[in-house]
C-alpha positions as CSV (number, residue, x, y, z in Angstrom):
1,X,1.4,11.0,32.2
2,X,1.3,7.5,31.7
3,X,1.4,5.6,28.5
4,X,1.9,2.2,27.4
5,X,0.2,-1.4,28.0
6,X,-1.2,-2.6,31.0
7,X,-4.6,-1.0,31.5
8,X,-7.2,-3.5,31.0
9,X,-4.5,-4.8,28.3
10,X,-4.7,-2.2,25.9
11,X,-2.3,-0.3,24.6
12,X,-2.2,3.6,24.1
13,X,-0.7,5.8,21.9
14,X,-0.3,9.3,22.2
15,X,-0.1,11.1,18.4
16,X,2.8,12.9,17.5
17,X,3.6,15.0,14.6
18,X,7.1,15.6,14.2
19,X,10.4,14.2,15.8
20,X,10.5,16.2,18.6
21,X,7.0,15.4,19.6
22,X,7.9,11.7,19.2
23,X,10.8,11.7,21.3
24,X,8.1,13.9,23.8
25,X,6.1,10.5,24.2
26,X,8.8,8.2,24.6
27,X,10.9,10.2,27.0
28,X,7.2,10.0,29.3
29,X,7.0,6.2,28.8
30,X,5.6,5.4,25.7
31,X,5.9,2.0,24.4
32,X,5.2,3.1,21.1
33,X,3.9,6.5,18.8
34,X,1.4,7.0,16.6
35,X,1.3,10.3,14.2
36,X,-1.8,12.5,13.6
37,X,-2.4,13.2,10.2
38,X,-3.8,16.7,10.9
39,X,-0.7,17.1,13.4
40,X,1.9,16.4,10.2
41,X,-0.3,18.2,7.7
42,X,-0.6,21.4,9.9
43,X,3.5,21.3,11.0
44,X,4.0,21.4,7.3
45,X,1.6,24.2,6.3
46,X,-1.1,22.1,4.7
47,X,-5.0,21.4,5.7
48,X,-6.1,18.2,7.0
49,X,-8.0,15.9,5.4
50,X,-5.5,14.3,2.1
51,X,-4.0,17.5,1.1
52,X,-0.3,16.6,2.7
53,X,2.1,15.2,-0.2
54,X,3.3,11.4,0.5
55,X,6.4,12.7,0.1
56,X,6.2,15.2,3.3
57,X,5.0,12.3,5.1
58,X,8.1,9.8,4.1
59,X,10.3,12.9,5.2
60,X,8.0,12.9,8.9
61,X,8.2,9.4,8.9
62,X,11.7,9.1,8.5
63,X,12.5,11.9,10.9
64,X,10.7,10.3,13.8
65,X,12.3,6.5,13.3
66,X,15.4,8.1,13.7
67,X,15.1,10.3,16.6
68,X,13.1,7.4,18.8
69,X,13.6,3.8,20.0
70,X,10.4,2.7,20.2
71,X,8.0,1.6,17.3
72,X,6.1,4.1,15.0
73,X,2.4,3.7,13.7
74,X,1.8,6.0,10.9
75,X,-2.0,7.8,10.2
76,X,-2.0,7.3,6.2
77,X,-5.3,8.7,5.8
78,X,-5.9,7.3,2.6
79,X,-3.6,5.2,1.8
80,X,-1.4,7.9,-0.7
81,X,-0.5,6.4,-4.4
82,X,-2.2,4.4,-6.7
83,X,0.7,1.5,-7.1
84,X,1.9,-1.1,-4.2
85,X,5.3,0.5,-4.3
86,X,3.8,4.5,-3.5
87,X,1.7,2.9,-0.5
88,X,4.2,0.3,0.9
89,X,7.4,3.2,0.6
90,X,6.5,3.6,4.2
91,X,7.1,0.4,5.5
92,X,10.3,0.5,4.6
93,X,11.2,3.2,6.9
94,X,11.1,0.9,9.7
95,X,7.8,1.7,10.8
96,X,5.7,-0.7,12.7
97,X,2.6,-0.2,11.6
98,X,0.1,2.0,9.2
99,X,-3.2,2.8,9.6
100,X,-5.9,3.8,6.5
101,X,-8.5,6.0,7.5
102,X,-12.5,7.0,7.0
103,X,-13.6,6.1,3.3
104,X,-14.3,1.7,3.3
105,X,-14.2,2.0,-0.5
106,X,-10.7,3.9,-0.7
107,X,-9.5,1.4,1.9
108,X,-10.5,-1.8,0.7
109,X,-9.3,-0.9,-3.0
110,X,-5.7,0.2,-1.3
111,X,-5.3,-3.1,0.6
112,X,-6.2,-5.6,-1.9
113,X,-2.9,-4.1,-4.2
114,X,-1.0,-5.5,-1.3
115,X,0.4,-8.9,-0.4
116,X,2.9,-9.8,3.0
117,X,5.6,-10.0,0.7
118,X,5.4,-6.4,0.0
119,X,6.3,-5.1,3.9
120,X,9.8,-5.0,5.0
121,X,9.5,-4.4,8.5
122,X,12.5,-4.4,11.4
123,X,11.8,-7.2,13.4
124,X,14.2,-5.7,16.1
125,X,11.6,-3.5,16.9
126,X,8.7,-5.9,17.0
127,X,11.1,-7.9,19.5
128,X,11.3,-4.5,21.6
129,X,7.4,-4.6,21.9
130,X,7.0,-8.2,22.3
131,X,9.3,-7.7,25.5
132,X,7.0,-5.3,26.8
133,X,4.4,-7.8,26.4
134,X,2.7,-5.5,23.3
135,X,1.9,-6.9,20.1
136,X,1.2,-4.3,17.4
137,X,1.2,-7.2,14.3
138,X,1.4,-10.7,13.6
């Protein structure tokens, strides 16, 4: 199994949904991990599709920065919370990246309640990727 950067530039991510399945990808080369959203809902007895409490994902979230070396994207399907402070909590984890999923209007109306200023992300680990010739933000 190969997974990382390289092919035709691109980078790819193999979903995990706890911290064993993390530490799973990197141990076969991955360069980073992504979660799956049904993944995390179903490990902790909930449906897909926004039914998984932002806490239980924080608790995921945290599990997995600790258990691997390599940066973490989390699947935040909607973007949980109504305030800046509920939706940014992840990023201070340590995680490298988040991604908002399927409804445009839900998504635009979650980003615009952000500004750079409210991410606190470990630049130690966007060196790590930047070394590997990745780039997962600016």
């Amino acid at each position: 199994m190969w997974l990382g950067s390289g092919w035709w530039g691109l980078l790819l991510l193999a979903n995990a949904w706890d911290a064993g399945s993390a530490r799973l990808v990197e141990s076969l080369g991955g360069k980073a991990v992504a979660t799956t959203s049904a993944g995390v809902a179903w490990a902790w007895g909930y449906k897909d599709g926004h039914a998984l409490p932002l806490e239980r994902l924080l608790q995921t979230a945290s599990a997995i920065t600790r258990a691997i070396d390599v940066p973490l994207t989390l699947d935040m399907e909607r973007g949980f919370g109504n305030t800046p402070e509920e939706v940014t909590s992840v990023a201070r984890l340590g995680v490298a990246g988040i991604n908002i999923e399927e409804d445009r209007a839900v998504v635009l109306e979650r980003t615009s309640l952000l500004s750079p200023r409210d991410y606190s992300f470990d630049p130690s680990r966007t060196a790590s990727t930047q070394g590997e010739g990745v780039t997962l933000y600016r």
